[in-house]
C-alpha positions as CSV (number, residue, x, y, z in Angstrom):
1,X,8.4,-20.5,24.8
2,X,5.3,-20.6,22.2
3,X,3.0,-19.3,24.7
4,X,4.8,-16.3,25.5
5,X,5.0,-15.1,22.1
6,X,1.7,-16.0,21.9
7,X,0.9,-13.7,24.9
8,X,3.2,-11.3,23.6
9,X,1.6,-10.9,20.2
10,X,-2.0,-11.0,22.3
11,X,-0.8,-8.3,23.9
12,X,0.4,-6.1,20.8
13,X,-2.7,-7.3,19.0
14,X,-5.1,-6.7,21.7
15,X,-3.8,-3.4,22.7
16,X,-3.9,-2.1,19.0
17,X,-7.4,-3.4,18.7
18,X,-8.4,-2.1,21.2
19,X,-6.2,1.6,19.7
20,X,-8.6,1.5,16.8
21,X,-11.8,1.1,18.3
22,X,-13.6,4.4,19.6
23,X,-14.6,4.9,22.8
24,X,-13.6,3.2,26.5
25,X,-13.7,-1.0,26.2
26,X,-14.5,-1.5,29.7
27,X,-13.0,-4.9,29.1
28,X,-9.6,-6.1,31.4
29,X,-6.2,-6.2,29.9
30,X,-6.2,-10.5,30.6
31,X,-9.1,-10.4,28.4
32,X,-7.5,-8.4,26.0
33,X,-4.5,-10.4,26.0
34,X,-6.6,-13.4,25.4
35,X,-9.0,-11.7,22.3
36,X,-5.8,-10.4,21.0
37,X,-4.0,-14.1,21.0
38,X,-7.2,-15.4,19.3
39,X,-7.8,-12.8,17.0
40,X,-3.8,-13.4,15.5
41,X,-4.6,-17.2,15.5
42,X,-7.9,-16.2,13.5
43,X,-6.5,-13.4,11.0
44,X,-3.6,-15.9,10.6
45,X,-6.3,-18.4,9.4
46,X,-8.0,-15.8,7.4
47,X,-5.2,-15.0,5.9
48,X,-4.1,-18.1,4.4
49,X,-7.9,-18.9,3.4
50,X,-7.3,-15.6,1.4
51,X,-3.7,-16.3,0.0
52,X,-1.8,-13.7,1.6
53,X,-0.4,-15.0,4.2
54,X,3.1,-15.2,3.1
55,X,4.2,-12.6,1.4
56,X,7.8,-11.0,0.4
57,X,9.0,-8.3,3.4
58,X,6.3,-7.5,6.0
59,X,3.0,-9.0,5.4
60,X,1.3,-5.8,6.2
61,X,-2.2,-7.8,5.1
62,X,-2.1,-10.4,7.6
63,X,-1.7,-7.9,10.5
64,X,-4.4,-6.0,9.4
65,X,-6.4,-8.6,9.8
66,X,-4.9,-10.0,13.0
67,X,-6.0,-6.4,14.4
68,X,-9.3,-6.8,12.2
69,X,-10.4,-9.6,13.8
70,X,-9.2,-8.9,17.7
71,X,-10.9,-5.6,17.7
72,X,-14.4,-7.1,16.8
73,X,-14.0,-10.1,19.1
74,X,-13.2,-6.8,21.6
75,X,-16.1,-4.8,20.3
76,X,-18.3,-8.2,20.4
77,X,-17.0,-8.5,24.5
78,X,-17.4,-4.9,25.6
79,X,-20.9,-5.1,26.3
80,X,-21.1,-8.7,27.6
81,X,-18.1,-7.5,30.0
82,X,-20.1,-4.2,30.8
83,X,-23.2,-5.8,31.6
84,X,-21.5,-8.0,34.3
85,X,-20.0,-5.0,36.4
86,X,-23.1,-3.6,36.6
């Protein structure tokens, strides 16, 4: 059951990434789904390094920087991705 959340917040994450980031990512939604998963992993761990990881109510922070950190592990993969359809 752990990794299907963690695909299902991969997904969320990687999709709103992806939301915030101008332009067409020319990369696949698996590979969103997987930058996404490890960019929540990562803004989790950035978030505790920073002390705001648990917070009262929503932790709006932490899921700023879950998004934060997928969308440049997206923007860092665009090209590489784009440069291998070619």
């Amino acid at each position: 059951m752990t990794i299907l959340w963690a695909l299902v917040a991969g997904l969320v994450v990687g999709l709103l990434a992806r939301l915030v980031l101008p332009g067409r990512q020319p990369v696949p939604l698996w590979l969103t789904v997987l930058l996404g998963a490890i960019g929540a992993v990562l803004g989790n761990a950035l978030a505790s390094y920073l002390g705001v990881r648990n917070t009262g109510g929503i932790d709006w922070i932490r899921h700023l920087l879950q998004v934060g950190v997928a969308a440049v592990l997206i923007a860092a993969a665009s090209p590489v991705y784009a440069g291998r359809r070619r």
